[in-house]
C-alpha distance (Angstrom), angle and dihedral (degrees) to the residues before:
residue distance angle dihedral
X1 . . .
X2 3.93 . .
X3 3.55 88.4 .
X4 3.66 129.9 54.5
X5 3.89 147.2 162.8
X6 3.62 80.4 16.4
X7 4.25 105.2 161.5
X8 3.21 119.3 -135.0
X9 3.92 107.7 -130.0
X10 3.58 109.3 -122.9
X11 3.98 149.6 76.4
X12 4.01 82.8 -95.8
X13 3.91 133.6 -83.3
X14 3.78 100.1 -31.1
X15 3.58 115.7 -148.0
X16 4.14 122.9 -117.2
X17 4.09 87.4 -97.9
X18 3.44 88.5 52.4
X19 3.35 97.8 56.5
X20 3.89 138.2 90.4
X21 3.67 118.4 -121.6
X22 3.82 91.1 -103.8
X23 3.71 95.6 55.2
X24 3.39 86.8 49.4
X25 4.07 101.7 52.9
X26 4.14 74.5 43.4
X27 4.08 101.5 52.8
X28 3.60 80.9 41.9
X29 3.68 96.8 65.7
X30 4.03 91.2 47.9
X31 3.63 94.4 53.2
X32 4.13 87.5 49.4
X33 4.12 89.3 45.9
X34 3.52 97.1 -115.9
X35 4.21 117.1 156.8
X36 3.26 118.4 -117.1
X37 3.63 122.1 -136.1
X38 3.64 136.0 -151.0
X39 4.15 96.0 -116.8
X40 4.06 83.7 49.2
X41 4.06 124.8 97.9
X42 3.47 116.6 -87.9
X43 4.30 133.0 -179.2
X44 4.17 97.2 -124.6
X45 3.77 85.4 -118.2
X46 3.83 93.9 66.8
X47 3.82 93.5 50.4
X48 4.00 93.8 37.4
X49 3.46 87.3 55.7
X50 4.22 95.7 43.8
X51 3.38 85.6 58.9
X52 3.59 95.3 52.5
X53 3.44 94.1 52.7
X54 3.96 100.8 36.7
X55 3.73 88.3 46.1
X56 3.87 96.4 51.2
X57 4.27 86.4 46.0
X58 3.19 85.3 42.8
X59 3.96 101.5 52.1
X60 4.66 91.5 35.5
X61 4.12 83.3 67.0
X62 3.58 88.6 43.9
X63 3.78 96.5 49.6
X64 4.38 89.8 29.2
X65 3.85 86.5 80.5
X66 3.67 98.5 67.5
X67 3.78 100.7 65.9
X68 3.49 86.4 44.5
X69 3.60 96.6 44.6
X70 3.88 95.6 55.8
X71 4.53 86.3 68.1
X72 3.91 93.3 51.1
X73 3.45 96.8 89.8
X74 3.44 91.9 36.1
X75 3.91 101.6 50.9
X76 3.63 113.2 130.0
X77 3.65 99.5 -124.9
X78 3.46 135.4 32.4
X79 3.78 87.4 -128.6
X80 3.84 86.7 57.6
X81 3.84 94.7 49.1
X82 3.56 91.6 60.0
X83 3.69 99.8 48.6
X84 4.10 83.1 44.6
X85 3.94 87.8 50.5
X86 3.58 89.7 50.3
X87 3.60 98.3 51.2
X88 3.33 92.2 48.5
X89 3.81 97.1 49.1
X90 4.19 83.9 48.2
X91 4.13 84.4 58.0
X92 3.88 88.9 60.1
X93 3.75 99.4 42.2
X94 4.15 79.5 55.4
X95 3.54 91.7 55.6
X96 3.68 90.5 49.8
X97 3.63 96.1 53.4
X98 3.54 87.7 43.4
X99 3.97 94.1 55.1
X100 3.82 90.7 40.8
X101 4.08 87.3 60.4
X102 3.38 94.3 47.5
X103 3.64 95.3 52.7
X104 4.20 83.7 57.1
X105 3.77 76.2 71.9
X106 3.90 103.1 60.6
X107 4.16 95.4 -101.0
X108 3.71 115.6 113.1
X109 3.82 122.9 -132.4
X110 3.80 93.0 -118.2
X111 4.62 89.0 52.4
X112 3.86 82.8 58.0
X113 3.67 95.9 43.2
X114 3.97 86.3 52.1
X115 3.20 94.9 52.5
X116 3.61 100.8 47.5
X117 4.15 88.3 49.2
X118 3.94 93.4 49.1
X119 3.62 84.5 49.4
X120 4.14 93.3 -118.5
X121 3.92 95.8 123.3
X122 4.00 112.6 44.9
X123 4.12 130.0 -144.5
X124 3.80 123.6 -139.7
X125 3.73 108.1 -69.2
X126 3.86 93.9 -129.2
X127 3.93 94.8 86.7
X128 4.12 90.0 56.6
X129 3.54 85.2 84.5
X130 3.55 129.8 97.2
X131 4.18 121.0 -113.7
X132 3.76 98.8 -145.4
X133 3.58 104.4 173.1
X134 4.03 143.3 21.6
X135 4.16 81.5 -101.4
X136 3.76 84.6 61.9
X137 3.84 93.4 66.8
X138 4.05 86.2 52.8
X139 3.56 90.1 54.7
X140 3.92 100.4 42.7
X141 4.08 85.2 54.1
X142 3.79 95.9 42.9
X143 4.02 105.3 38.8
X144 4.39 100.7 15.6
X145 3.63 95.0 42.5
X146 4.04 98.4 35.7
X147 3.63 82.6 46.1
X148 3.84 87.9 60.8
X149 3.66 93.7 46.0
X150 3.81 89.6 59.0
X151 3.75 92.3 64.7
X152 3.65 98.1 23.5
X153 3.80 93.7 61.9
X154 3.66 84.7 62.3
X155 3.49 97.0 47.7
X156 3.80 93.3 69.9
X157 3.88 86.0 69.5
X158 4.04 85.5 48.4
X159 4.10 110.9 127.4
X160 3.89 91.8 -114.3
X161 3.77 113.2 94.5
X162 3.67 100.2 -156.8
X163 3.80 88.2 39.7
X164 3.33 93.2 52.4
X165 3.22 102.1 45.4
X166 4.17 91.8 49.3
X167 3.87 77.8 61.7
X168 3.31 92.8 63.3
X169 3.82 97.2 67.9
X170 3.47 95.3 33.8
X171 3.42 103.2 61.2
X172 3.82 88.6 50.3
X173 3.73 93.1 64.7
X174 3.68 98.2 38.3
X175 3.57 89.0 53.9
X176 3.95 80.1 61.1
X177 3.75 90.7 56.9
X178 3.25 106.6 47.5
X179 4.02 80.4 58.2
X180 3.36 97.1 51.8
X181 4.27 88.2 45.6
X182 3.98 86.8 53.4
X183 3.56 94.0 49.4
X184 3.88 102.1 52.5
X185 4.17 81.6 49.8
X186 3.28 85.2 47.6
X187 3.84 93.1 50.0
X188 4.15 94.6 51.4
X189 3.47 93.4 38.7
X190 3.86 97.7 62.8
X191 3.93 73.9 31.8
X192 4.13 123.8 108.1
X193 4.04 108.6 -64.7
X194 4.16 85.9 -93.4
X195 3.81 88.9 56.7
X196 3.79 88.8 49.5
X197 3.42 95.0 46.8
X198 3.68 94.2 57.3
X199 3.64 95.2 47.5
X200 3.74 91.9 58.9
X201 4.17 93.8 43.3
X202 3.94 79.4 53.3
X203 3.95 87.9 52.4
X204 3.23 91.8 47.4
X205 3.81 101.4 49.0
X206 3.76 89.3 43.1
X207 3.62 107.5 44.8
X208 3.54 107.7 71.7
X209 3.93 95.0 37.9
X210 4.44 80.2 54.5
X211 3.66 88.4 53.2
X212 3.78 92.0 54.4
X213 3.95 90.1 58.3
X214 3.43 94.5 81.3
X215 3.88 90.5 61.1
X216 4.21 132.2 -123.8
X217 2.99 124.7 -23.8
X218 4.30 114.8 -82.6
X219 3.51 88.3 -109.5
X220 3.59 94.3 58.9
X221 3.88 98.1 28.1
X222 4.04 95.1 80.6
X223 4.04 97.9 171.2
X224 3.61 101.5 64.1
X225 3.29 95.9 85.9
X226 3.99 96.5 79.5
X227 3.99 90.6 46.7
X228 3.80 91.1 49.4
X229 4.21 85.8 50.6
X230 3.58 89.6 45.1
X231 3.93 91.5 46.0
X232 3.83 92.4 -131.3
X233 4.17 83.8 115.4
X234 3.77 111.2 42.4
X235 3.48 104.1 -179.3
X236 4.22 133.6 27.6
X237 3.68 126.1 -100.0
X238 3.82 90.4 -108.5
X239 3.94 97.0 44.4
X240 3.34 94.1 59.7
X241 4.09 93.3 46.7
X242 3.48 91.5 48.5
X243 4.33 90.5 53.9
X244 3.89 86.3 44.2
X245 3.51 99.1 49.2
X246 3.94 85.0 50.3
X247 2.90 101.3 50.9
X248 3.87 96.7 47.4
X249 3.38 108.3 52.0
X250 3.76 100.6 61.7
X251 3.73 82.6 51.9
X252 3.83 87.3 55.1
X253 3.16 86.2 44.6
X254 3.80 94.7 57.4
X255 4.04 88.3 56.0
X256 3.31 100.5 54.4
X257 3.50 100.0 -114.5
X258 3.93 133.3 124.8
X259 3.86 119.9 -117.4
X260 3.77 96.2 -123.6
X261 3.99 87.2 -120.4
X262 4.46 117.1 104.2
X263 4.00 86.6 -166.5
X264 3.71 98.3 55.2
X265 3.66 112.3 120.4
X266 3.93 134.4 143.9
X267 3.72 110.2 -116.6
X268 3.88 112.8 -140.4
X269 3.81 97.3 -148.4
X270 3.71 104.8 51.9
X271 4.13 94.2 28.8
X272 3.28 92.5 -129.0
X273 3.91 144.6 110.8
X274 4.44 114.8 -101.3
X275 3.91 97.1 -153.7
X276 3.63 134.1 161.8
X277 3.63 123.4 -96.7
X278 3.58 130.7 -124.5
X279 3.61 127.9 -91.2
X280 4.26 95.5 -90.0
X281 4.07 74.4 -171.9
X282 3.87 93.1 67.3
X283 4.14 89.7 38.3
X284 3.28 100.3 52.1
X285 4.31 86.5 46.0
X286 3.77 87.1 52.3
X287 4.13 94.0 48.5
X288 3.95 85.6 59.3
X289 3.75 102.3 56.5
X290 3.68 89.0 -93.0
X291 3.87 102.5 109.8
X292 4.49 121.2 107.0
X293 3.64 87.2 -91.3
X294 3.94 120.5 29.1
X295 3.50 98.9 103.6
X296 3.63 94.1 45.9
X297 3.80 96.6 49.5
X298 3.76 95.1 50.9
X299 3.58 95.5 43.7
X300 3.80 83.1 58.4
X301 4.23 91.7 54.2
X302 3.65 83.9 44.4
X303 3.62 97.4 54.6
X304 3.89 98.0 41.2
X305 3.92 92.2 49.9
X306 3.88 89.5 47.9
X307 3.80 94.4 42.0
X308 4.67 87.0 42.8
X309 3.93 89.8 54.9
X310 4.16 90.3 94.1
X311 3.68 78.8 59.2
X312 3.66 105.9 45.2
X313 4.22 87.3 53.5
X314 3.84 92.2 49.6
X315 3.38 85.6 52.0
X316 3.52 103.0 48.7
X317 4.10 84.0 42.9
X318 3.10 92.6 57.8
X319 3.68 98.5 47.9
X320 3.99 89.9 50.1
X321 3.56 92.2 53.2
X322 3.81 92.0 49.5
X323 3.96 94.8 48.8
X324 4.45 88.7 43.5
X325 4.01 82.9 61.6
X326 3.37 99.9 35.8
X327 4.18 80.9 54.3
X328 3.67 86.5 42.1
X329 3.20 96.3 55.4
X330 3.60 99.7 52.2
């Protein structure tokens, strides 16, 4: 998930006594799957907490390009530089649509981009990990961005109209990089026996740090339980693990390549995968700034929104001078 330890804003789920009339009318129209739009009523805590979480989606496709970013000139064919410049081009138009939805909410783009730069609004831990090796942009498509998918999917049923409908497009083209991910692993794993062997030390780097997307575990994440109400989270931390992990490992499987995990095994009874869970140590570590590459990746948002302020003031220069004729004119 692209968003995590978000809080939901709030004393907790209220019940209906508990409520005022207005939240009422408004629960109402959640339980019945109605969108909610921006001109709509809203309790503070559902749009405090949208914000949260559209900012901090928002912000990991923002800051997602930069480990990607560093192989583009390093690709090793041109055909592979242009799908990698594409992707990475679709990772900003995400962000965009991302900012644009949580402007709908009364927060300007340049708010969020402060607090993502001073370090007061977080991105999805994944991307403070280093991409070593060409293998590494396999795995980031494959496990980071079919990761995503698994809670994005869900997201296009979230409450939020303009949310939801961002989803919508979104999902389409991630869907497209998790393809092209697969099919560089796929490439070095039917590759010569180095080839192979970095596509599994890129699996194995990568797949516990992908597990740790979807946030803590439930019984440790205690402030999903308004989001789920409010039907801006659809499914738990651990459901949408458990569906991940499931549907990786056959696909790992496929590849030739070992899930870096000794207890894996598929349990006949509940049809599903028991597997070990990440280090919540390490996650937690990361969250804080702690991680191999926090400093480095904010220094690098820091340093492109210093460096893009000559182009902010054009801009905005230009923009006066276009309303003062328009005014002019009239």
């Amino acid at each position: 998930m692209y968003a995590q330890m978000v809080k939901s804003t709030g004393d907790g789920v209220k019940s209906r006594d508990e409520m005022s009339d207005e939240e009422r009318a408004f629960q109402d129209r959640i339980d019945a799957d109605e969108k909610i739009e921006p001109k709509d009523w809203m309790p503070e805590g559902y749009r405090k907490t949208l914000i949260r979480q559209i900012g901090q989606h928002a912000h990991s496709e923002i800051v997602g390009q930069l480990p990607e970013g560093n192989w583009i000139t390093r690709a090793p064919t041109l055909e592979r530089k242009a799908i990698l410049l594409a992707k990475v081009q679709d990772e900003a138009g995400h962000g965009l649509y991302l900012y644009c939805a949580a402007e709908t909410l009364g927060v300007s783009r340049d708010e969020l981009t402060e607090d993502l730069l001073s370090g007061r609004m977080k991105y999805s831990s994944i991307f403070n990990y280093p991409t070593l090796t060409w293998a590494d942009m396999g795995a980031v498509g494959w496990l980071v961005d079919g990761a995503a998918i698994m809670n994005q999917v869900p997201l296009q049923r979230t409450s939020y109209g303009p949310y939801s409908r961002a989803m919508i497009r979104i999902c389409k083209e991630e869907s497209f990089h998790q393809r092209q991910g697969y099919d560089i692993m796929l490439k070095l794993a039917n590759g010569t026996g180095d080839q192979k062997r970095m596509a599994q030390d890129a699996l194995n780097r990568f797949w516990y740090p992908s597990l740790m997307m979807f946030g803590p575990s439930d019984k440790d994440s205690v402030h999903s339980a308004q989001s789920m109400a409010w039907k801006i989270k659809i499914n738990t931390n651990d459901e949408l693990r458990q569906k991940f992990v499931d549907q990786t490992v056959p696909q790992a499987e496929f590849l030739g390549l070992t899930v870096p995990d000794p207890d894996l095994k598929w349990n006949e009874e509940t049809a599903h995968y028991e597997f070990t869970e990440p280090d919540w140590s390490e996650f937690f570590d990361v969250i804080k700034g702690n991680g191999p590459c926090n400093a480095e990746r904010l220094a690098a948002r820091n340093k492109a929104w210093d460096e893009g302020a000559w182009v902010r003031d054009g801009l905005l220069a230009h923009a006066e001078k276009k309303a003062a004729r328009r005014v002019a004119a009239e």
